[in-house]
SELO-27717 format. One record per residue (C-alpha): residue number from 1; residue in three letters; x, y, z. Coordinates in Angstrom, 2 decimals, always signed. Layout:
# residues N
n = NUM	res = ALA	X = X	Y = Y	Z = Z .
...
This chain:
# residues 329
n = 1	res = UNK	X = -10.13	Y = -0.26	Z = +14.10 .
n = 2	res = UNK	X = -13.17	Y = -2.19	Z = +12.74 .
n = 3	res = UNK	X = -15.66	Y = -2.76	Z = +15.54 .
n = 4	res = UNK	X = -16.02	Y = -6.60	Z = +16.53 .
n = 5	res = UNK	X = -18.98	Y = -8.68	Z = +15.41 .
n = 6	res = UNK	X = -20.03	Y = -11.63	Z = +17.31 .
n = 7	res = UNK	X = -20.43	Y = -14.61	Z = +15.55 .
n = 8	res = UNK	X = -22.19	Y = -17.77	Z = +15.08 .
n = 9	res = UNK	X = -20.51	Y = -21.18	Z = +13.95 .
n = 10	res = UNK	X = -23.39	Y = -23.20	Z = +12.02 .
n = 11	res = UNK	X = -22.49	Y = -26.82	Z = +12.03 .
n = 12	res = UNK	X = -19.39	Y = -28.27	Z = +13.74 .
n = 13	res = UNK	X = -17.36	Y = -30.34	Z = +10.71 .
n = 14	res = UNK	X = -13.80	Y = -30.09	Z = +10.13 .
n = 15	res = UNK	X = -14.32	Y = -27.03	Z = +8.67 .
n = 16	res = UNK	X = -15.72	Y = -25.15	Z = +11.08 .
n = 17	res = UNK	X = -13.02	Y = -26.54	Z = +13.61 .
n = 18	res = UNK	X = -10.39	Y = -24.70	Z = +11.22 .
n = 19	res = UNK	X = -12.41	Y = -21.75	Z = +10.71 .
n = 20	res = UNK	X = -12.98	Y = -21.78	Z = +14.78 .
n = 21	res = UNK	X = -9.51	Y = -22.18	Z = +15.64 .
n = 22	res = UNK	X = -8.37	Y = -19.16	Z = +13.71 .
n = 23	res = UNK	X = -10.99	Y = -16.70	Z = +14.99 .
n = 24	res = UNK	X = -9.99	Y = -17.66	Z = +18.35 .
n = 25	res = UNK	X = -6.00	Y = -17.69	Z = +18.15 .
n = 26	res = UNK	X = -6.57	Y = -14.06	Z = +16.24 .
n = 27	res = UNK	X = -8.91	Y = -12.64	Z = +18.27 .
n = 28	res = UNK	X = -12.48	Y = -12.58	Z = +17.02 .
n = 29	res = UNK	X = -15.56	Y = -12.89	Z = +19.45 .
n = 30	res = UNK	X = -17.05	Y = -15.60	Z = +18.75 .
n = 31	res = UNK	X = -20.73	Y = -16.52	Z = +20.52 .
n = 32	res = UNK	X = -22.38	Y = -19.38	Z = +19.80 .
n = 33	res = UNK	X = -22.10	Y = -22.60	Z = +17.89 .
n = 34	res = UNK	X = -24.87	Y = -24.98	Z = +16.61 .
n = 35	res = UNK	X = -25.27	Y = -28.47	Z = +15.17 .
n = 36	res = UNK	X = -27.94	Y = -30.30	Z = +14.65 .
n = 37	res = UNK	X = -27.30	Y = -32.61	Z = +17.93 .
n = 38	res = UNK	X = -26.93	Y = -30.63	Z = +21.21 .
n = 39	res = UNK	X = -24.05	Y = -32.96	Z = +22.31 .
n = 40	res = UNK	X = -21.67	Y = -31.62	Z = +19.04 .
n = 41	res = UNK	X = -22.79	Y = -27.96	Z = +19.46 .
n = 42	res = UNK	X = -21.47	Y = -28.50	Z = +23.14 .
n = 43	res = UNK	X = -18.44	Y = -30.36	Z = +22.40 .
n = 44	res = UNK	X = -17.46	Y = -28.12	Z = +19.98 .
n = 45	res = UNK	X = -18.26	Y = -24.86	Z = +22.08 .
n = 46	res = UNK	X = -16.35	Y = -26.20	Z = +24.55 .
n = 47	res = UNK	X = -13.34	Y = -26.74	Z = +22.67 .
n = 48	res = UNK	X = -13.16	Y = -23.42	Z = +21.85 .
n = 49	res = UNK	X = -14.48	Y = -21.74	Z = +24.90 .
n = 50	res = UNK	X = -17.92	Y = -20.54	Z = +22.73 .
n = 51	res = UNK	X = -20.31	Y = -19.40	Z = +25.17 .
n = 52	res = UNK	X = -23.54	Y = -20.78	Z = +23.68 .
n = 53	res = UNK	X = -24.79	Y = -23.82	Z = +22.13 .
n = 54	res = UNK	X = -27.36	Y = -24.80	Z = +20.01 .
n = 55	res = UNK	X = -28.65	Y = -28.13	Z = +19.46 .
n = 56	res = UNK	X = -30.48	Y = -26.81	Z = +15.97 .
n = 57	res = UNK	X = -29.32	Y = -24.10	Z = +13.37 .
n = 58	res = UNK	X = -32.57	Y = -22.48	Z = +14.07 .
n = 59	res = UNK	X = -32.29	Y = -21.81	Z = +17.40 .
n = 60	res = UNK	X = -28.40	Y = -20.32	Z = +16.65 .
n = 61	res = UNK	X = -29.84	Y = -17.98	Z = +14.13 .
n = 62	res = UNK	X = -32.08	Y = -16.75	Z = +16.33 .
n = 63	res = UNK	X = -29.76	Y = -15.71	Z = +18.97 .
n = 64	res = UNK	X = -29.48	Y = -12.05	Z = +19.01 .
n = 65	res = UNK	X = -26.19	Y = -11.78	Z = +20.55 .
n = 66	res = UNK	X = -24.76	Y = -13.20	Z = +16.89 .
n = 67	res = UNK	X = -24.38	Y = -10.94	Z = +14.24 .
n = 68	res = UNK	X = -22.58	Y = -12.78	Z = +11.85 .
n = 69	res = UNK	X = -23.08	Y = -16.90	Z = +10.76 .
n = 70	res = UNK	X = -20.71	Y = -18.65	Z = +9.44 .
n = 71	res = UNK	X = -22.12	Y = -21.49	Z = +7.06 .
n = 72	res = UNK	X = -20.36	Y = -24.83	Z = +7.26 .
n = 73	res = UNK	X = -23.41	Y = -27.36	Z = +5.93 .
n = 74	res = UNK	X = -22.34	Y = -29.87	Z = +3.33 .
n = 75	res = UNK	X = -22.75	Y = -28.14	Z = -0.04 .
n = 76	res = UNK	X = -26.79	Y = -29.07	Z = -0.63 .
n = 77	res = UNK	X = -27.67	Y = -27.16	Z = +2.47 .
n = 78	res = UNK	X = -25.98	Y = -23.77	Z = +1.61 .
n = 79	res = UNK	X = -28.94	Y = -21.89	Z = +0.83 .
n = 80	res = UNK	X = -31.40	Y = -23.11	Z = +3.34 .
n = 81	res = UNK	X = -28.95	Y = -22.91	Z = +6.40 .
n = 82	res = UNK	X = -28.18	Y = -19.03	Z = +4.73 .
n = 83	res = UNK	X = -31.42	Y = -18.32	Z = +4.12 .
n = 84	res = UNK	X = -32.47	Y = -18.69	Z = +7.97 .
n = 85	res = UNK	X = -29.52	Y = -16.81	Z = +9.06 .
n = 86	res = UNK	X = -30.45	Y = -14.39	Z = +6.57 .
n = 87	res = UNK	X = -34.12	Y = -13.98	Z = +7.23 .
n = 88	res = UNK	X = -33.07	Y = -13.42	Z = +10.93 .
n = 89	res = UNK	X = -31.30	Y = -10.60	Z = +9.41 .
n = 90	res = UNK	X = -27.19	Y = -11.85	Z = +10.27 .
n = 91	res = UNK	X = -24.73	Y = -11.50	Z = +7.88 .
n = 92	res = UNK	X = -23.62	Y = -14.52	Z = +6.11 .
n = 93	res = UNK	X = -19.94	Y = -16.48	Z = +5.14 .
n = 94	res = UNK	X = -21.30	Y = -18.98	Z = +3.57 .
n = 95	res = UNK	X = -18.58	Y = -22.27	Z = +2.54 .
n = 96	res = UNK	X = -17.27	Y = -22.67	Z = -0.82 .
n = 97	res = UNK	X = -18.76	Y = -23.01	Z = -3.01 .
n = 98	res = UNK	X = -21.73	Y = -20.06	Z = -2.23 .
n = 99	res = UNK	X = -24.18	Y = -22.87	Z = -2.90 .
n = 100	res = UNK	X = -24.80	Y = -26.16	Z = -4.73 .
n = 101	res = UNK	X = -25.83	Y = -24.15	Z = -8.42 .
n = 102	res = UNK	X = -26.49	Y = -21.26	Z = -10.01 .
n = 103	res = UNK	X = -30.30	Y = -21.10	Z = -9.15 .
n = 104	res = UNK	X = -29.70	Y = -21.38	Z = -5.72 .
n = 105	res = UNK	X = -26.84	Y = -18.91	Z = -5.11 .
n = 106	res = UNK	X = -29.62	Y = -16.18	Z = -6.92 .
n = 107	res = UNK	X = -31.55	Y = -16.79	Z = -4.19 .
n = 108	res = UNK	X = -29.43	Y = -16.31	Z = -1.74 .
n = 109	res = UNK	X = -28.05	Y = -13.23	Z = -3.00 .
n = 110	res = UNK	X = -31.18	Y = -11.26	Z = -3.84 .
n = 111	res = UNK	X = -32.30	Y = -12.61	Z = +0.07 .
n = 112	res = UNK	X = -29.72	Y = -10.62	Z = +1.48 .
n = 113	res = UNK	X = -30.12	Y = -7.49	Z = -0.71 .
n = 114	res = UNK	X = -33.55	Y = -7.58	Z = +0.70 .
n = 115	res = UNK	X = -32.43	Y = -8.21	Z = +4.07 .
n = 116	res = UNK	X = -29.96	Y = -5.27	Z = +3.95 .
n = 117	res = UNK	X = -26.99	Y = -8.16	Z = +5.33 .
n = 118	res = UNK	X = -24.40	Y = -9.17	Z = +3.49 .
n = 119	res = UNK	X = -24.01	Y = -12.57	Z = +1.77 .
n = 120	res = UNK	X = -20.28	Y = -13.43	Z = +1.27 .
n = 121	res = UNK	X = -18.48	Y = -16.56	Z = -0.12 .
n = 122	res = UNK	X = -15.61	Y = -17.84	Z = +2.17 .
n = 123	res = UNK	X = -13.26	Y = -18.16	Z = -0.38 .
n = 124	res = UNK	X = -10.92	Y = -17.75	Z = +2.22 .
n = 125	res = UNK	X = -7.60	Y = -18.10	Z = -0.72 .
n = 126	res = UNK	X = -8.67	Y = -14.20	Z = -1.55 .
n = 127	res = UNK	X = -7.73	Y = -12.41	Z = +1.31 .
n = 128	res = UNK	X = -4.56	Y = -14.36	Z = +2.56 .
n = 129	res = UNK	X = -1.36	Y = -12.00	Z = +2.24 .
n = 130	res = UNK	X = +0.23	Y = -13.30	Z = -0.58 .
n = 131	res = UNK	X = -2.45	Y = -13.08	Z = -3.15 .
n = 132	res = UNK	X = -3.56	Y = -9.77	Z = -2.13 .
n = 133	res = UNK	X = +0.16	Y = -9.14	Z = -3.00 .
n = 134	res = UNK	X = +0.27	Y = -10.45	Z = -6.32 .
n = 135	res = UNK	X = -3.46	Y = -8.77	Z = -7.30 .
n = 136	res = UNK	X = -0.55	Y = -5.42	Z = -5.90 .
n = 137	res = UNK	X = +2.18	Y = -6.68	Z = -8.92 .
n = 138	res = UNK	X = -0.18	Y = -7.54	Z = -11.50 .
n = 139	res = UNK	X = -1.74	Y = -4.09	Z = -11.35 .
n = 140	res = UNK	X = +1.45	Y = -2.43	Z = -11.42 .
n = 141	res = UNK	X = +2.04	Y = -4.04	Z = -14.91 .
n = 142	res = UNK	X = +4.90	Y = -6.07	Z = -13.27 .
n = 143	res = UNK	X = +4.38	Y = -9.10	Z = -15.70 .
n = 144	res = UNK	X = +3.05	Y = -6.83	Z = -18.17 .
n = 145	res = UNK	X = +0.15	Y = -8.49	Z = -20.07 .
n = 146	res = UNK	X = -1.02	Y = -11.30	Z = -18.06 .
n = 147	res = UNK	X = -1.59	Y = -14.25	Z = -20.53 .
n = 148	res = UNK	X = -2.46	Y = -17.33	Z = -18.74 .
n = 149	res = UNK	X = -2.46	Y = -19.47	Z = -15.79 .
n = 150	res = UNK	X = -2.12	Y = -22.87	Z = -14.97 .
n = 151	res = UNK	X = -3.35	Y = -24.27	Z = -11.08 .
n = 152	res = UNK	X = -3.88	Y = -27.97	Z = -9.36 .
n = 153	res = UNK	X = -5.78	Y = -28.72	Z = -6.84 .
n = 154	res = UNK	X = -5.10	Y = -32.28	Z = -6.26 .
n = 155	res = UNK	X = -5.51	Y = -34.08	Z = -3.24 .
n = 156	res = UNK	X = -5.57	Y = -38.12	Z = -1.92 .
n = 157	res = UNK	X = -8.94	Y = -38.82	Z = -0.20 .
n = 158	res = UNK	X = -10.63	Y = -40.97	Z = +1.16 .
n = 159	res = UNK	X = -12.09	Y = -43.93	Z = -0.97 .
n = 160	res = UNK	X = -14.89	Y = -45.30	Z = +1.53 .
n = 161	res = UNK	X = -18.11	Y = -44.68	Z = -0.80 .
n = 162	res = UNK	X = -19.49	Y = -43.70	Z = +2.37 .
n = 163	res = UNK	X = -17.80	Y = -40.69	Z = +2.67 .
n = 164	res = UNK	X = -19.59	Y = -37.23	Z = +1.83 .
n = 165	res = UNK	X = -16.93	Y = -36.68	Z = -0.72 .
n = 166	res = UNK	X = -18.21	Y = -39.48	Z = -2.50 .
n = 167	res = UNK	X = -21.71	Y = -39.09	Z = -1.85 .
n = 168	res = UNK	X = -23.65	Y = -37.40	Z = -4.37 .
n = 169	res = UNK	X = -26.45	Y = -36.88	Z = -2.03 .
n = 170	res = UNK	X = -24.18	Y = -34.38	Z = -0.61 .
n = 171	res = UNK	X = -22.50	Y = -32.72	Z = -3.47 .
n = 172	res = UNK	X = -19.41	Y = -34.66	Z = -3.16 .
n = 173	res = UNK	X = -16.92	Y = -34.61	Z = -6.04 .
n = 174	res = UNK	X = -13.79	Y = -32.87	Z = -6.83 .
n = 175	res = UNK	X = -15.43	Y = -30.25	Z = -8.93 .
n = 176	res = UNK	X = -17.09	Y = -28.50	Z = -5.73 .
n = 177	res = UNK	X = -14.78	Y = -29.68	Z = -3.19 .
n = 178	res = UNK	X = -11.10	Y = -29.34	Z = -5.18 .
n = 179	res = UNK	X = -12.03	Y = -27.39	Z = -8.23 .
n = 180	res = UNK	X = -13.57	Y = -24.31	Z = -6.71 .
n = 181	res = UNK	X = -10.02	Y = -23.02	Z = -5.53 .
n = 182	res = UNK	X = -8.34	Y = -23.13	Z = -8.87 .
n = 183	res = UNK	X = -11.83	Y = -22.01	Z = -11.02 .
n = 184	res = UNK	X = -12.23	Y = -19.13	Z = -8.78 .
n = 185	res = UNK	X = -8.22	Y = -17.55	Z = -9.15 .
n = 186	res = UNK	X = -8.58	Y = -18.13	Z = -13.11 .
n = 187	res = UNK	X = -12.18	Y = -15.46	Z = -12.44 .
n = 188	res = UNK	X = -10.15	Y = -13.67	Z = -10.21 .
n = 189	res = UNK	X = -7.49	Y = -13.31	Z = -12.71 .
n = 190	res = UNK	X = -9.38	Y = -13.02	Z = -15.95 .
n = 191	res = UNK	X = -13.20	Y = -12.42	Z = -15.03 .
n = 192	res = UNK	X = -15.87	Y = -14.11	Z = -16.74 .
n = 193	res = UNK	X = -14.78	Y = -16.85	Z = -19.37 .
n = 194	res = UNK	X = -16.10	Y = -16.94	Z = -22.99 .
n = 195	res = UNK	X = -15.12	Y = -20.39	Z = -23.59 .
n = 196	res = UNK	X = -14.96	Y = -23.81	Z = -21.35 .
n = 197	res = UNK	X = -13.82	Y = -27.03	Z = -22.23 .
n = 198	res = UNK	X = -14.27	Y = -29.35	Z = -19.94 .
n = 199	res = UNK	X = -13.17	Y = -33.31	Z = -19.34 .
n = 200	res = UNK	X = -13.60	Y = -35.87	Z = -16.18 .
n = 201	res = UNK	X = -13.29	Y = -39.17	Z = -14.59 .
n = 202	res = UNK	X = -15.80	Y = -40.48	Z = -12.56 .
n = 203	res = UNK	X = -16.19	Y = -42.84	Z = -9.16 .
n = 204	res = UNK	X = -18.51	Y = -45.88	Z = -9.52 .
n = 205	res = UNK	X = -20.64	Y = -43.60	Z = -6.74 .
n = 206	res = UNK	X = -21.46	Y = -41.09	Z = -9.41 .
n = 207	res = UNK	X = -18.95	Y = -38.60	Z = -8.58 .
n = 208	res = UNK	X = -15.98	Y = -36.97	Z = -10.29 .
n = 209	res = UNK	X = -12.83	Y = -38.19	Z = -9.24 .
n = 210	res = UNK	X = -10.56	Y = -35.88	Z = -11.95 .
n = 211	res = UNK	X = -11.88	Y = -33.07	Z = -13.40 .
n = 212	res = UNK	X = -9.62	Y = -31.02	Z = -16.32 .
n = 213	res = UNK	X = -11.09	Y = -27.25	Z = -17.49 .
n = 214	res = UNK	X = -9.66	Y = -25.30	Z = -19.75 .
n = 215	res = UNK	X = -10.94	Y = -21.44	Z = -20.36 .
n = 216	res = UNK	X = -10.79	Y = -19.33	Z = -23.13 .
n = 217	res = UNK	X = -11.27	Y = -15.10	Z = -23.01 .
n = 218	res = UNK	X = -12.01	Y = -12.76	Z = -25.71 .
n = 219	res = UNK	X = -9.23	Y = -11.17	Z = -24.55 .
n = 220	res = UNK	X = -6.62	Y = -13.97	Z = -26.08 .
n = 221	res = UNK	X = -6.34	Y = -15.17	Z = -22.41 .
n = 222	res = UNK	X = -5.88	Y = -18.75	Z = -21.44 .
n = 223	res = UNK	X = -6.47	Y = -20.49	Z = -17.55 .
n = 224	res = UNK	X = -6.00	Y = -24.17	Z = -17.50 .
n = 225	res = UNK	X = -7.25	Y = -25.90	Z = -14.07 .
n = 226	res = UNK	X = -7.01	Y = -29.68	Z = -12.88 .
n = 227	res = UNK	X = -8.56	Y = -31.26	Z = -9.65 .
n = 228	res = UNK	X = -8.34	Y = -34.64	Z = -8.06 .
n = 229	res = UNK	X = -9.76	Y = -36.27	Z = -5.20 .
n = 230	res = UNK	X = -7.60	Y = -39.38	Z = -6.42 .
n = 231	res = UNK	X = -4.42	Y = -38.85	Z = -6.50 .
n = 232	res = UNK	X = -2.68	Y = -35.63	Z = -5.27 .
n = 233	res = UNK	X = -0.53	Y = -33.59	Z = -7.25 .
n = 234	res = UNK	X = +2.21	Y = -30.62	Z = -6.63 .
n = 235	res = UNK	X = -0.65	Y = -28.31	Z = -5.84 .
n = 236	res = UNK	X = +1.24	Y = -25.41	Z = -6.98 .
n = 237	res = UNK	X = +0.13	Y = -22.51	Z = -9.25 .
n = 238	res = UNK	X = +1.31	Y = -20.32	Z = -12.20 .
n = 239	res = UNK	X = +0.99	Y = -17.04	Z = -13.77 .
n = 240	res = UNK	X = +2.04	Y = -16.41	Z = -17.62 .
n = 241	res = UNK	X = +2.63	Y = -12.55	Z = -18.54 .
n = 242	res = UNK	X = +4.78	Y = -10.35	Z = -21.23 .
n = 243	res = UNK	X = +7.18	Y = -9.63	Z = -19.51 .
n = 244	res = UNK	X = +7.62	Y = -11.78	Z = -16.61 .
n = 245	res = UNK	X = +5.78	Y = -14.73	Z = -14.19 .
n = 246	res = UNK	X = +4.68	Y = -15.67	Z = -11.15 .
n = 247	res = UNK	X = +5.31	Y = -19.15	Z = -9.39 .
n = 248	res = UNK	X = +2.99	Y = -19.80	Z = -6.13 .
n = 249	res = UNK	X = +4.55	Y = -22.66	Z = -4.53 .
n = 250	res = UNK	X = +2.37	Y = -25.43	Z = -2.83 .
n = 251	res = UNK	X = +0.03	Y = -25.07	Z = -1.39 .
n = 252	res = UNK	X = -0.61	Y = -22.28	Z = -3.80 .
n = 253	res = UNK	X = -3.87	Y = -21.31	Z = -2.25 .
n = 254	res = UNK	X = -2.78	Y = -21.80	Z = +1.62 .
n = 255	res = UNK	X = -0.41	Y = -19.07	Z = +3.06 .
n = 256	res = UNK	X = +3.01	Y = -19.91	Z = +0.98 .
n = 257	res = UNK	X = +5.52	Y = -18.23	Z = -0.76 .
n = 258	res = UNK	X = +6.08	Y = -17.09	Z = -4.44 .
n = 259	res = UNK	X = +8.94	Y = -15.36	Z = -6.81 .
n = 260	res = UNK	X = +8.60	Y = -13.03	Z = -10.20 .
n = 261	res = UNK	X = +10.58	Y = -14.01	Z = -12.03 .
n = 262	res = UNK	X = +11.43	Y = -12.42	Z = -15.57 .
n = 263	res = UNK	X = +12.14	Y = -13.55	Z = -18.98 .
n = 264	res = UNK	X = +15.84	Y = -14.01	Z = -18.30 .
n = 265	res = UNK	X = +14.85	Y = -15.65	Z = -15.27 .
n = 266	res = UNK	X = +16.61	Y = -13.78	Z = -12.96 .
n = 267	res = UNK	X = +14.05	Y = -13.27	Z = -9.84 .
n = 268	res = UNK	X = +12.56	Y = -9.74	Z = -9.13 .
n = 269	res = UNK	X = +10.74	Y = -10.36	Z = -6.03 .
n = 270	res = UNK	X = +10.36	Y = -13.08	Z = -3.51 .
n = 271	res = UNK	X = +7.20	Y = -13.32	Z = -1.49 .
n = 272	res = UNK	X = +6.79	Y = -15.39	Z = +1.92 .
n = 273	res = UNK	X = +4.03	Y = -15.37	Z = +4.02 .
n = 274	res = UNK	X = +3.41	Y = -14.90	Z = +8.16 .
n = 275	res = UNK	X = +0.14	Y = -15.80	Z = +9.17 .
n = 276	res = UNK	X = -1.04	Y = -16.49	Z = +12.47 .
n = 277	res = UNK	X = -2.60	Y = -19.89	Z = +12.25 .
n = 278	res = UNK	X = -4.07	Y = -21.30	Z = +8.89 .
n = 279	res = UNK	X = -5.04	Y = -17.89	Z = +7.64 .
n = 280	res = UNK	X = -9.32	Y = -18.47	Z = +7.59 .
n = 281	res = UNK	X = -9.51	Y = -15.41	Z = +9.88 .
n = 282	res = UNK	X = -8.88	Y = -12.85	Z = +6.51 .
n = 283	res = UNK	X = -12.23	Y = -13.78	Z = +5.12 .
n = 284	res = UNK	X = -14.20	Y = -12.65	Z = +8.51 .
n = 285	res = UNK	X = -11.96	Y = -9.69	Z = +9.40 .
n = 286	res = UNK	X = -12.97	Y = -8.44	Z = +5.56 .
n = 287	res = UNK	X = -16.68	Y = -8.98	Z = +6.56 .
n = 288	res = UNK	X = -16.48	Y = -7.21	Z = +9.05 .
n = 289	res = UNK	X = -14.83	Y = -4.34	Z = +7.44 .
n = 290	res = UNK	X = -17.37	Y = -4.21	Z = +4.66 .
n = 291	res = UNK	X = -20.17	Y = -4.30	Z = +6.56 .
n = 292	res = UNK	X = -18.62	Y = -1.04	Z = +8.67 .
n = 293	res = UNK	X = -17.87	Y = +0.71	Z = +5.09 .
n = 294	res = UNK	X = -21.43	Y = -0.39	Z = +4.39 .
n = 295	res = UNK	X = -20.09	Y = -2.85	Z = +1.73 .
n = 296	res = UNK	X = -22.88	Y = -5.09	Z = +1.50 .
n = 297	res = UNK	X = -22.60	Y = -5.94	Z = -2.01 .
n = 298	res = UNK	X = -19.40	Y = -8.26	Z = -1.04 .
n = 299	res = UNK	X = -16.71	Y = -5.34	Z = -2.11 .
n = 300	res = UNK	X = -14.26	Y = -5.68	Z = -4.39 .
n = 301	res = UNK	X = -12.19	Y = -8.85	Z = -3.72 .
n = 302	res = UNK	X = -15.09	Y = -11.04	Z = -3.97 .
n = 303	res = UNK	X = -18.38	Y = -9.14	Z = -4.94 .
n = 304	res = UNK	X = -21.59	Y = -11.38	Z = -4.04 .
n = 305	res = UNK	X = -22.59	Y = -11.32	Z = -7.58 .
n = 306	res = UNK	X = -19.24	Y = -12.91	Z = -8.64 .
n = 307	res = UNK	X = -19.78	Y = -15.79	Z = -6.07 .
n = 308	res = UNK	X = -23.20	Y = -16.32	Z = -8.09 .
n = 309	res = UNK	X = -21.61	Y = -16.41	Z = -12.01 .
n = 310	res = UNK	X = -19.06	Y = -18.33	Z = -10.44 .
n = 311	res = UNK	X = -21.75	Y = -21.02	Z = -9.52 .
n = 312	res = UNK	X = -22.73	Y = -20.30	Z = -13.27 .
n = 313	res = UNK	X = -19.48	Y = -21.95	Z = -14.47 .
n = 314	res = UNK	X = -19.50	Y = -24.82	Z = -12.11 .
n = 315	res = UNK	X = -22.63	Y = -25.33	Z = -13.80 .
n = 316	res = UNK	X = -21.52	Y = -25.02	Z = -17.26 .
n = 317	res = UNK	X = -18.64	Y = -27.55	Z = -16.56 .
n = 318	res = UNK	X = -21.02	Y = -29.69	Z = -14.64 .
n = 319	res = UNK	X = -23.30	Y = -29.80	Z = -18.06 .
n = 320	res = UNK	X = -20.84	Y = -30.34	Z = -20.15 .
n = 321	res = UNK	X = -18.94	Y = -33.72	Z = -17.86 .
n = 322	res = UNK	X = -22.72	Y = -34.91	Z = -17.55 .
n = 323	res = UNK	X = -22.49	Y = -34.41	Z = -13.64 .
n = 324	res = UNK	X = -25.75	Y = -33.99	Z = -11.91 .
n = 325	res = UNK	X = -26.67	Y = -33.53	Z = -7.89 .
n = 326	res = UNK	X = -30.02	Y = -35.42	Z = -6.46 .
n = 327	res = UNK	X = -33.17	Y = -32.85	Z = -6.51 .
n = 328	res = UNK	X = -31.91	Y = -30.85	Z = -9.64 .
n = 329	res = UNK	X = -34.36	Y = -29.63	Z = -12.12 .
């Protein structure tokens, strides 16, 4: 069994009360927590019976009974709260997305190559149970060529211009917030894409509200995403091959359930998932396994360097909807 790291909980947001919660019901150790006010670090470490508590991210970084940090900023702070942890050589899950851009998730990853830690994206929709098992059937040629997908991530939030969701100070925006699940599965799926075309609606704050991406492959391949922080949707996902598909209920990229079914629709396989709380704890238990094999390039579910061209098409679809963040060049 993989040995036990002890981690470190950097900011105390909803988030990180998931994240928390699931380390703690599946039994990871769990040392310290730290927010910029010494009164949340507290609150929060009580809550979860965390030993420590730090009323700055520096001093939590610094502790050196934490190997691991978990990075739960708002999206503009990304890199500089991994960067610290980093530079006081712990390993790093770092909130999607890895960073706020491209330029900045470089950074981050060539840091921890030089730190000999490893920087990983908590994509946490990667590791749950039923996508590792349809990575299982598409290898197998079950669907035989894969062709195209179709995902929503489309949720009601809140309105109140106020909120960081609608503050483009802080990265808010459906793109970063919504987007990321459904952009990441079409990489997952299909890799790097040749061609984007991109369309959005906008808040009067500045952000995007709907966001539509389409992505062509040289393969022939086809992934068609849609997020909303507007309106919510079915939230359910879709996989196009040869020979036969798969539907991912809703949530598709929570723990849920999913069927093959073939061309004559009869159903080959029905998938339902068990999961011990929301399912966040996958994403740490791989860290920890990689960093035992030695793995600190990210592996092969979610390689660091994927996390970073990822950021590359959030880019590219940012450029192309005209959606800028405060501070960029």
């Amino acid at each position: 069994m993989t040995a036990r790291l002890r981690w470190g909980i950097l900011a105390t947001g909803g988030i990180a009360r998931l994240f928390t919660s699931d380390l703690v019901r599946n039994g990871f150790d769990v040392r310290a927590a730290g927010s910029r006010s010494l009164e949340s670090a507290r609150a929060f470490a009580d809550e979860f019976g965390i030993p420590a508590a730090y009323g700055s991210y520096a001093e939590l970084v610094a502790d050196p009974d934490v190997d691991a940090i978990y990075v739960a900023t708002p999206h503009p702070w990304h890199a500089a709260s991994a960067l610290a942890a980093i530079e006081a050589g712990k390993h790093v899950l770092i909130e999607k997305p890895f960073t706020l851009n491209e330029p900045e998730a470089r950074v981050v990853a060539d840091a921890a190559r030089a730190h000999g830690v490893l920087a990983l994206e908590a994509m946490w929709t990667r590791y749950l149970p039923h996508m590792v098992r349809i990575r299982e059937i598409i290898a197998a040629g079950t669907l035989g060529e894969v062709r195209s997908m179709i995902a929503d991530h489309t949720q009601k939030l809140s309105d109140d211009p106020a909120h960081r969701l609608n503050s483009l100070e802080l990265g808010g925006g459906a793109l970063l917030d919504l987007g990321i699940y459904p952009v990441s599965f079409a990489w997952d799926l299909f890799g790097e894409p040749a061609v984007i075309q991109s369309t959005a609606i906008f808040k009067e704050t500045g952000v995007d509200a709907q966001v539509a991406v389409q992505f062509g492959y040289v393969e022939g391949r086809i992934a068609s995403t849609f997020s909303a922080s507007d309106s919510r949707g079915p939230n359910r996902a879709l996989i196009l091959g040869t020979a036969a598909r798969i539907e991912i209920d809703g949530v598709w990229y929570t723990p849920t359930s999913f069927r093959v079914i073939g061309h004559d629709d009869a159903v080959l396989e029905e998938f339902t998932s068990d999961v011990n709380g929301r399912g966040m704890h996958y994403q740490a238990a791989a860290l920890e396994q990689l960093v035992a094999d030695g793995r600190l390039d990210g592996g092969d579910i979610l390689p660091t360097e994927e996390s970073v061209a990822i950021m590359g098409t959030l880019d590219r679809i940012r450029a192309e909807i005209g959606l800028r963040y405060p501070g960029e060049d």
